[in-house]
TORTIVEX-192154 format. One record per residue: x, y, z of N, C-alpha, C in turn. Coordinates in steps of 0.1 Angstrom, whole numbers, padded with zeros to 4 digits, always signed. Each point is the difference from the previous one (the first is absolute). Example, Ala and Ser with C-alpha at 12.3 -4.5 7.8 and 13.67 -1.06 7.14 Angstrom:
2
+0132-0057+0078-0009+0012+0000+0009+0012+0000 -0004+0011-0007+0009+0011+0000-0008+0011+0008 
***
This chain:
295
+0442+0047+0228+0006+0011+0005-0009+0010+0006 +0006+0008+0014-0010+0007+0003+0006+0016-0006 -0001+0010-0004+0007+0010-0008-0007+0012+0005 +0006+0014+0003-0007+0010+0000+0009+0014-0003 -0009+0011-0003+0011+0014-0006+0000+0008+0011 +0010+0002+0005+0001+0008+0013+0009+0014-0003 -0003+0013+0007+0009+0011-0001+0011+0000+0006 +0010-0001-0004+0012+0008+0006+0007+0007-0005 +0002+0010+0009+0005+0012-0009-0006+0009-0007 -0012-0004+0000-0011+0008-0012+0003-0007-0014 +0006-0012-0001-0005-0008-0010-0004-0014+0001 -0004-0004-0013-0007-0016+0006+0014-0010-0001 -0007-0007+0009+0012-0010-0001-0010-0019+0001 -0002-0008-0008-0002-0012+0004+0011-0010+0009 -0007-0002+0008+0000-0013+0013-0005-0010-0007 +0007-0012+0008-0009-0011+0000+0007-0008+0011 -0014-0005+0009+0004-0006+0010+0006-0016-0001 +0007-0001+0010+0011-0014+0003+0001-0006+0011 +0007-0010+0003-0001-0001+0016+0014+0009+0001 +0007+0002-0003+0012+0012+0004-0009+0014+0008 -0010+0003-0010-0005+0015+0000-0006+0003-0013 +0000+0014-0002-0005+0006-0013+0010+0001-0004 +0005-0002-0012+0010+0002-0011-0003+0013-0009 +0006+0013-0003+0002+0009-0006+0000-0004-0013 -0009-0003-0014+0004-0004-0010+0006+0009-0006 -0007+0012-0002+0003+0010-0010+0014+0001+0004 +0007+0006+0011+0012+0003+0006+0007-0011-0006 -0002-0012+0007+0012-0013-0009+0001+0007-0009 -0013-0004-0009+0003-0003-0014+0003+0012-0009 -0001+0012+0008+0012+0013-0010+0012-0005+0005 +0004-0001+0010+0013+0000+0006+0008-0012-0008 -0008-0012+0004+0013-0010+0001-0004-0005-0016 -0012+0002-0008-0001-0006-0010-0003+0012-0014 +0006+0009+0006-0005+0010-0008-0012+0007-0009 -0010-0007+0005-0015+0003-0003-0007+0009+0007 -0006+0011-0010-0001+0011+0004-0021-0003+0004 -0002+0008+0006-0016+0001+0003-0005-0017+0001 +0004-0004+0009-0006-0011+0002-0014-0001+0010 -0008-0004-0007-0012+0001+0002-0011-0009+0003 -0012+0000+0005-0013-0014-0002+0003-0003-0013 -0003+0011-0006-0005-0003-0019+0013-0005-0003 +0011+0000+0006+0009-0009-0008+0001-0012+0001 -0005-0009+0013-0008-0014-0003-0007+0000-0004 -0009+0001-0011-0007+0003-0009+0008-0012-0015 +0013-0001+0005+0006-0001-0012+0002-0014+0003 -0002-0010-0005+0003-0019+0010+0011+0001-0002 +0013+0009-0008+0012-0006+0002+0006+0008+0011 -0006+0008+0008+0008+0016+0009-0007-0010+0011 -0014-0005-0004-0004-0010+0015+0008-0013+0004 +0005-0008-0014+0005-0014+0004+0014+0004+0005 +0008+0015+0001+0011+0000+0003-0001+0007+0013 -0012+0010+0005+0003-0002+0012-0009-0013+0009 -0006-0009-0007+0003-0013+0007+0012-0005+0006 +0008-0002-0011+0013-0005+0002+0009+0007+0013 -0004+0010-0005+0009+0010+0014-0009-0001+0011 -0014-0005+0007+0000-0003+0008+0001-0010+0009 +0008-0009-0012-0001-0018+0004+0014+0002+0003 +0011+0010-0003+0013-0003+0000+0002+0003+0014 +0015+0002+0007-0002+0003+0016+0003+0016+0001 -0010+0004+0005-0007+0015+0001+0012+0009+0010 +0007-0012+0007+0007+0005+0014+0011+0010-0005 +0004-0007-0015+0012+0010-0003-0007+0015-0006 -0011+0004+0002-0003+0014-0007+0004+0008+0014 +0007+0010-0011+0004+0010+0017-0015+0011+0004 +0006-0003+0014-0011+0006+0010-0010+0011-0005 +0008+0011-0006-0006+0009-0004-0013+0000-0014 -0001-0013-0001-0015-0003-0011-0011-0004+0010 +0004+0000+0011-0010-0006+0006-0007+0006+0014 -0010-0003+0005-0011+0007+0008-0008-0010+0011 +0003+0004+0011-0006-0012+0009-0015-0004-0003 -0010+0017-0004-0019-0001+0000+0001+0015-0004 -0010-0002-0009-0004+0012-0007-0016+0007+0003 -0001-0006+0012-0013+0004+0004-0007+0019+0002 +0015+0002+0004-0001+0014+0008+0007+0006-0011 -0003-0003-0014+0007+0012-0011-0011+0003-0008 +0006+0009-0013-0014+0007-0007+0000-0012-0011 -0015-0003-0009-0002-0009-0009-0004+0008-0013 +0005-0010-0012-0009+0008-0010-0006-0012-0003 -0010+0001-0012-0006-0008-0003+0007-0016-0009 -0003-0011+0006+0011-0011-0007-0003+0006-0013 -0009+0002-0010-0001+0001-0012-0001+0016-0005 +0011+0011+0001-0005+0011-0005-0004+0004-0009 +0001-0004-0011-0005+0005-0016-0009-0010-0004 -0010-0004+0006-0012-0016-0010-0006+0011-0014 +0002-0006-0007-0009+0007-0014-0011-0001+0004 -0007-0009+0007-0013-0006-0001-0008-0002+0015 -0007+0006+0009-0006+0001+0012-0013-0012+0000 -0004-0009-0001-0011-0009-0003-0007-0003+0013 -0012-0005+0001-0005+0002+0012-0013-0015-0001 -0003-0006+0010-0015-0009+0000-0008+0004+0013 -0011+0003-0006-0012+0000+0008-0007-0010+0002 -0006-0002+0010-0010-0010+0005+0006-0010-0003 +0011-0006+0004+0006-0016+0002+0004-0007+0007 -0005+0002+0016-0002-0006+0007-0018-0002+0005 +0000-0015+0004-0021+0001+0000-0005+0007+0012 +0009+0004+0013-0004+0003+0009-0006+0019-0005 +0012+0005-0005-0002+0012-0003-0011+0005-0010 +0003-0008-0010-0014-0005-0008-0016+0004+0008 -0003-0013+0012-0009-0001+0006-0002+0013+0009 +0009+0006+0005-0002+0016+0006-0002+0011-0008 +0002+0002-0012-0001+0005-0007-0012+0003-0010 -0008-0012-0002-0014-0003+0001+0002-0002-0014 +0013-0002-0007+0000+0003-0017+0000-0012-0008 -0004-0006-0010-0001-0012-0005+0015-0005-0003 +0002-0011+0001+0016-0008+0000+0004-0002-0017 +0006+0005-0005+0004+0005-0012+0007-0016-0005 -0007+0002-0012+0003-0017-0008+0018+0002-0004 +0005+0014-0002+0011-0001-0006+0009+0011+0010 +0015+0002+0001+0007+0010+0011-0008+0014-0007 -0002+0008+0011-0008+0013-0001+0014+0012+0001 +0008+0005-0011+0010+0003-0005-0001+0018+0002 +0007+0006+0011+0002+0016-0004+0013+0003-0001 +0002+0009+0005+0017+0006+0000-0001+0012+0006 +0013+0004+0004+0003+0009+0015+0012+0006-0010 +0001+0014-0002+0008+0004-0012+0015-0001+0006 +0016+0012-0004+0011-0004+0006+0000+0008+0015 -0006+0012-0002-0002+0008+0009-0001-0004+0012 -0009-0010+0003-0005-0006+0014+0007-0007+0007 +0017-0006-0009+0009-0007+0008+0006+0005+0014 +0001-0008+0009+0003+0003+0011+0011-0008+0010 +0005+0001+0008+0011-0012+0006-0001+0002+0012 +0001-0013+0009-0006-0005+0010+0009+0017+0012 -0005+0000+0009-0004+0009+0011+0002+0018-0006 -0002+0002-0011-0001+0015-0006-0017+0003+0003 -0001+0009+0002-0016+0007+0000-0005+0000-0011 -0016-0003+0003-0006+0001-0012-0010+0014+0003 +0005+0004-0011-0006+0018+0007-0015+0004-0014 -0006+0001+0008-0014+0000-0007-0005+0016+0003 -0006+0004-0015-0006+0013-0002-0010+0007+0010 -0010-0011+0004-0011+0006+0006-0007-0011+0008 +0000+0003+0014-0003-0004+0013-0017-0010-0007 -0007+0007-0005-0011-0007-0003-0004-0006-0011 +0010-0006-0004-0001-0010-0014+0000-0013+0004 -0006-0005+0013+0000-0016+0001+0008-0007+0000 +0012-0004+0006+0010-0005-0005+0002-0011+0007 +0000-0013-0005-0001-0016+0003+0014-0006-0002 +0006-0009+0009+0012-0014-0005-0003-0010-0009 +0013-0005-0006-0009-0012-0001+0014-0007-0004 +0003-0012+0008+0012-0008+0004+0003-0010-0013 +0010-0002-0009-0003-0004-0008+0015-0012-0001 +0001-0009-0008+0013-0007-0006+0003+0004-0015 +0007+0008-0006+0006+0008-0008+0012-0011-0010 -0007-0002-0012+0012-0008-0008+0008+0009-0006 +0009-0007-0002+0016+0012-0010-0002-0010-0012 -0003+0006-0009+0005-0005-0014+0017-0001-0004 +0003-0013-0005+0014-0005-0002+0006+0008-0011 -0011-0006-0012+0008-0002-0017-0013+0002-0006 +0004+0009-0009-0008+0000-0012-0008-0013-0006 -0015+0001+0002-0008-0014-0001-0013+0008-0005 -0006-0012-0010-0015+0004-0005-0006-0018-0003 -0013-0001+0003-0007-0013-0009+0005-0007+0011 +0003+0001+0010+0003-0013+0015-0014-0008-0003 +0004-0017+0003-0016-0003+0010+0005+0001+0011 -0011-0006+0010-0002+0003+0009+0014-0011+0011 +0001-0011-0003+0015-0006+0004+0007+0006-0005 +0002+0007-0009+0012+0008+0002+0007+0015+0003 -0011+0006+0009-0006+0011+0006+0014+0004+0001 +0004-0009+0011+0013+0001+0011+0010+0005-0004 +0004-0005-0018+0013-0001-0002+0003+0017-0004 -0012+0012-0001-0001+0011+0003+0005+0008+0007 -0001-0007+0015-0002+0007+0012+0014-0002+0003 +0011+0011+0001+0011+0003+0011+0000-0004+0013 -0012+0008+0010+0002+0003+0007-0013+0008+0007 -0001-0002+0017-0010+0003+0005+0000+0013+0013 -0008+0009-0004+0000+0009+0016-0012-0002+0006 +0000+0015+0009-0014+0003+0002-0002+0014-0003 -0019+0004+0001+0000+0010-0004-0009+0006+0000 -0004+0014+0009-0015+0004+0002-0007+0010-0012 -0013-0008-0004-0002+0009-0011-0012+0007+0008 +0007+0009+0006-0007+0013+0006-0007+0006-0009 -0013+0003+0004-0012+0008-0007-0004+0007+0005 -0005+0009-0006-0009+0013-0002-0017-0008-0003 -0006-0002+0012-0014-0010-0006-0010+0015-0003 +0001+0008+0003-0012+0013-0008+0006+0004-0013 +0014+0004-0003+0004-0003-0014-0001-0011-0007 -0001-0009+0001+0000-0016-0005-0016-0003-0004 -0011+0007+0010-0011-0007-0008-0006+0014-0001 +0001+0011-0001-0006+0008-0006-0002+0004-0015 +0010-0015-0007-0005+0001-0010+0000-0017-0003 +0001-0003-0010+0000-0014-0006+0016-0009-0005 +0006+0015+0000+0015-0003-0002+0006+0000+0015 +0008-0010+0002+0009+0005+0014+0013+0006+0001 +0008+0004-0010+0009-0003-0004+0008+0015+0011 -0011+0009+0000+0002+0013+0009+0005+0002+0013 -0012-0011+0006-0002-0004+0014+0012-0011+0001 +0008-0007-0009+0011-0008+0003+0014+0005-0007 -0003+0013-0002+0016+0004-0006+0005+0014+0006 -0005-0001+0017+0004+0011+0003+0017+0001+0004 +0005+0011-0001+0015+0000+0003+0008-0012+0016 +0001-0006-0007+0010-0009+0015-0006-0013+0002 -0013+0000-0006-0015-0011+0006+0008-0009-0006 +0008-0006-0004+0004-0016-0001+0016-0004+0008 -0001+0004+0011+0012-0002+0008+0004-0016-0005 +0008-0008-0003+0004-0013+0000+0020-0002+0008 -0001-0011+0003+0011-0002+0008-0004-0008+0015 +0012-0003+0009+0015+0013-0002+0005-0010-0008 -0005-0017+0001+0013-0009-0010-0006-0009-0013 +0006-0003+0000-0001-0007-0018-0002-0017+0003 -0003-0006+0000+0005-0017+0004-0003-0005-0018 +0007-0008+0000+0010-0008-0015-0017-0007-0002 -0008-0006-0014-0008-0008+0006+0000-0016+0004 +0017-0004+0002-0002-0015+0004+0002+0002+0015 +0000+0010+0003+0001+0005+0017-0013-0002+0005 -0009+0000-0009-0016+0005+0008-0009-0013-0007 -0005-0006+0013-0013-0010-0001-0011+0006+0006 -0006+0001-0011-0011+0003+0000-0014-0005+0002 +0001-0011+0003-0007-0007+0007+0002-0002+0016 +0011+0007+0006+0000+0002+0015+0002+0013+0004 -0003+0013-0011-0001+0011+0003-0008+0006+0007 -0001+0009+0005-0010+0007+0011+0002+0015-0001 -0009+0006+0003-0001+0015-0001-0009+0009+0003 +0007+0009+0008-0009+0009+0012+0001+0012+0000 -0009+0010+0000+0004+0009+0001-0005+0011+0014 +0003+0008+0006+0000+0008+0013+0002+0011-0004 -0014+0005+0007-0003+0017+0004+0007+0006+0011 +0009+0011+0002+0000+0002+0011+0004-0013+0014 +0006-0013-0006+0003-0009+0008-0011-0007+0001 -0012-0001-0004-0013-0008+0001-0001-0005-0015 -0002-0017+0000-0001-0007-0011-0016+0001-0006 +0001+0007-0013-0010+0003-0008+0001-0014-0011 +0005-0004-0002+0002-0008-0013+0009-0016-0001 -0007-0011+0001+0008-0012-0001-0004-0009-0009 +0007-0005-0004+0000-0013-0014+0011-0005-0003 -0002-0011-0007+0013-0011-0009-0003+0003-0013 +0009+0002-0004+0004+0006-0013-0009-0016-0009 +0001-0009+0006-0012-0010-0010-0014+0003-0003 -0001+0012+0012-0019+0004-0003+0000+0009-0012 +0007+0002-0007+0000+0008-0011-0008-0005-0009 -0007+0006-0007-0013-0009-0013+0012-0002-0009 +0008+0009-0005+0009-0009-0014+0012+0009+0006 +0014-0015-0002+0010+0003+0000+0010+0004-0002 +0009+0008+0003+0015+0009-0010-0001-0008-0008 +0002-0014-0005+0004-0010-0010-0012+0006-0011 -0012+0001+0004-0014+0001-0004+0001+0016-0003 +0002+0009+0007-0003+0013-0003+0013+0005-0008 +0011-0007-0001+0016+0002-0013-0010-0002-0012 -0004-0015+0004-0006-0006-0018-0009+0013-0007 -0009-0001+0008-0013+0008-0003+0004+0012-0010 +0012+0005+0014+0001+0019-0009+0009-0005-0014 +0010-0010-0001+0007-0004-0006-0006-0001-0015 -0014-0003+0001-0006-0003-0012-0002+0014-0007 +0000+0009+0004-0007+0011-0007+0014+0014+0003 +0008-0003+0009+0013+0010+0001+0012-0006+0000 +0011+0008-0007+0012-0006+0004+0006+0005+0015 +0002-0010+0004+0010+0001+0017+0011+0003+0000 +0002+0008+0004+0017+0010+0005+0005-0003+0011 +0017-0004-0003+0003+0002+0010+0002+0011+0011 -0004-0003+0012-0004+0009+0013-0015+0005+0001 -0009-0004-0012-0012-0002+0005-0007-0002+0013 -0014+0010+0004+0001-0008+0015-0019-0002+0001 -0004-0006+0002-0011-0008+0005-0009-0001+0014 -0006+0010-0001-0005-0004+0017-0013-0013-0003 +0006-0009+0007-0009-0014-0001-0016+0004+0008 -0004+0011+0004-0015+0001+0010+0006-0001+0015 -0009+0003+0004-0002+0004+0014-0014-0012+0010 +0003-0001+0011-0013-0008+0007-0006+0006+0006 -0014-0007+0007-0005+0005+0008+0006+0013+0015 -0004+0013+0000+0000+0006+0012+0002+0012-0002 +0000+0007-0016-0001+0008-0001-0006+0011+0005 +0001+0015+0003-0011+0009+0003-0012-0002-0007 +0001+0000-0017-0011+0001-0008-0016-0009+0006 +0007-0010+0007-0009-0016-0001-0002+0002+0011 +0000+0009+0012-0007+0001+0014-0014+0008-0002 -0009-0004+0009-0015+0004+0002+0004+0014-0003 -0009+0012-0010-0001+0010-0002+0001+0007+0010 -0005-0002+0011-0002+0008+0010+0015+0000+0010 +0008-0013-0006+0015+0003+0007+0012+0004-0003 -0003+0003-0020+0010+0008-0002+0013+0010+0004 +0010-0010+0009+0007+0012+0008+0014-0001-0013 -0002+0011-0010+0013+0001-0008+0011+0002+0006 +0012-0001-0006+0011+0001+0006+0004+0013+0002 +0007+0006+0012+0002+0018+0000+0015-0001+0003 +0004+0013+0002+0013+0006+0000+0005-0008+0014 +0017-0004-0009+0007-0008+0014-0006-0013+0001 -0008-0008-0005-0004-0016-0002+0011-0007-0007 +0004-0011+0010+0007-0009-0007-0002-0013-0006 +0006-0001-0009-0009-0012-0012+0011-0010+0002 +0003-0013+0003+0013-0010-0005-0009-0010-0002 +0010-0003-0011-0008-0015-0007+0014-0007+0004 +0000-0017+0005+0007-0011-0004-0009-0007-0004 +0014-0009-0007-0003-0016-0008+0015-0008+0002 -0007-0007+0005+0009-0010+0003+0014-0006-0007 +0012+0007+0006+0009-0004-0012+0007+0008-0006 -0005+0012-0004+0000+0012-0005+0000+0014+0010 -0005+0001+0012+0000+0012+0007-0010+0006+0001 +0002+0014+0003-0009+0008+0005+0001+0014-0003 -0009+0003-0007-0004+0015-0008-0006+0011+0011 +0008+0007+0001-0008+0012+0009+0002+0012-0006 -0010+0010+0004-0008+0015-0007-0007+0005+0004 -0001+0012+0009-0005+0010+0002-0006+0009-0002 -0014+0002-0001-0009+0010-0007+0005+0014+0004 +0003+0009-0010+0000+0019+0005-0007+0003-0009 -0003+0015+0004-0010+0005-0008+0008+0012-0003 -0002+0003-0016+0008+0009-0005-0005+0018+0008 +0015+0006+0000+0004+0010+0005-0004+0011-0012 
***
C-alpha cells in the first residue's frame, strides 16, 4: 500500500492510493463504518490492517464518489507518522559518505536521535533561527516501526518494520560539532521533514531502490539503498537489543555521499534562504522543503 496524511479542511485525513484514485479512509471509515479518528497509527493494529486489506481487494467501484480524489499532489501534507515516541537516526552508513567524510567506518550502527520537535511534513518550511549556523541535507530512507518488538535477530529485523518513507535529517553542522554531542545541531525545530507517503514494506524492494536528492533542481546526492553498511533488517535488530520498539517509531537509515559537510573546505556553499531540498526514492515519492530564515 502506498498511504499518506493529507489536509482537508484543516484536518488530517488518510488516503491510500488505488488504481481508482486516492481513497478517503478516515472519511469512509467515520461515515460508513462508524470509526471515529482513523488514522496511520491505526494500522498499527494487524487486525484494522488485514480489514482494510479486505476492503481493497473487494470492488472499490461501489464506494460513492465522494471518498474519493483523482491526486493529492497540489494539497497540504502532514507528516505520515505524527506522534513517533521515538526519533532514531544512523550515521556513517553508507561507505561512500563514510570515505568523504574522512571518518573511520563504524564496526556497529552509529545511533543518535532528532527529538519530537524537529518533525516536519513534506513541502512545509523549514524555518531556521540564524542565517549562520551551517546548515547541510541529507537524503535519507526513514523506517516506521510496526509493533511493539525487543531481542529481534537480525532475519527477523523485517517483521518490525510497517512501513517506509523518506526523510531529510537536516542539520545544523556548526551546532552539531561544536561539541561532542550532536543532538543540538540535529534537533532544530522542523529539521526532520519526512513524507509526503508511507509505502506498506512488502511494497518496497530494496534491492532495486534508488535515491537522489536535488539542490535547487541540481542533483547533489545518488545511491541504491544496497550501499548502505547495515540494513533496516540489521539496524531494527541492533536498536532492538538494547530498546523496546514502538509503534510509529521512525528511523533515519543514513544518508550518502554529497553532502555539503564532505565538499573541499574551501567550497562550503551552505544552504540559504529560498533553497530547495527534494529527496526521491523510488516507489515512495518525493520530499520537498524550503529553507526560510526566521522573522
Amino acid at each position: 500500500m502506498k498511504l499518506s496524511m493529507i489536509d482537508i479542511d484543516q484536518k488530517p485525513e488518510l488516503v491510500v492510493q488505488t488504481e481508482n484514485g486516492w481513497l478517503k479512509l478516515t472519511s469512509y471509515f467515520a461515515e460508513v463504518e462508524q470509526v471515529a479518528d482513523f488514522t496511520m497509527e491505526s494500522l498499527f493494529d494487524s487486525k484494522v490492517y488485514k480489514g482494510l486489506q479486505f476492503l481493497l481487494e473487494s470492488d472499490l467501484t461501489e464506494i460513492d464518489s465522494r471518498f474519493w480524489l483523482d491526486g493529492i499532489d497540489n494539497l497540504s501534507f502532514y507528516p505520515p507518522v505524527r506522534r513517533p515516541n521515538k526519533i532514531l537516526a544512523v550515521g556513517l552508513n553508507y561507505r561512500n559518505h563514510i570515505t568523504e567524510t574522512k571518518m573511520d567506518q563504524p564496526k556497529v550502527p552509529e545511533i543518535f536521535a532528532k527529538l519530537s520537535n524537529s518533525l516536519n511534513s513534506h513541502k512545509s518550511p523549514i524555518i531556521v533561527p540564524d542565517k549562520d549556523l551551517e546548515y547541510d541535507y541529507e537524503g535519507e530512507l526513514v523506517i516506521v516501526i510496526g509493533k511493539e518488538t525487543k531481542h529481534l535477530s537480525p532475519e527477523q529485523g523485517s517483521q518490525a518494520i510497517f512501513g517506509y518513507t523518506i526523510g531529510n535529517d537536516f542539520s545544523s553542522r556548526k551546532l552539531q560539532l561544536q561539541t561532542s554531542q550532536w543532538i543540538l545541531g540535529k534537533s532544530l525545530d522542523g529539521s526532520a521533514p519526512i513524507g509526503p507517503n508511507l509505502v506498506t514494506r512488502d511494497q518496497l524492494d530494496l534491492s532495486q531502490t534508488h535515491l537522489s536528492t536535488k539542490i535547487n533542481g541540481r542533483i547533489v546526492q545518488e545511491a541504491m539503498l544496497t550501499d548502505m553498511l547495515f540494513s533496516p533488517q540489521e539496524i531494527v535488530s541492533y536498536l532492538s537489543q538494547y530498546l523496546t520498539l514502538e509503534p510509529g517509531d521512525l528511523i533515519f537509515t543514513g544518508t550518502p555521499a554529497g553532502v555539503i559537510m564532505g565538499h573541499n573546505l574551501n567550497q562550503l556553499d551552505w544552504l540559504k534562504q529560498d533553497d530547495s531540498i527534494t529527496i526521491t526514492i523510488d516507489g515512495i515519492g518525493t520530499l520537498e522543503n524550503t529553507l526560510t530564515y526566521e522573522k
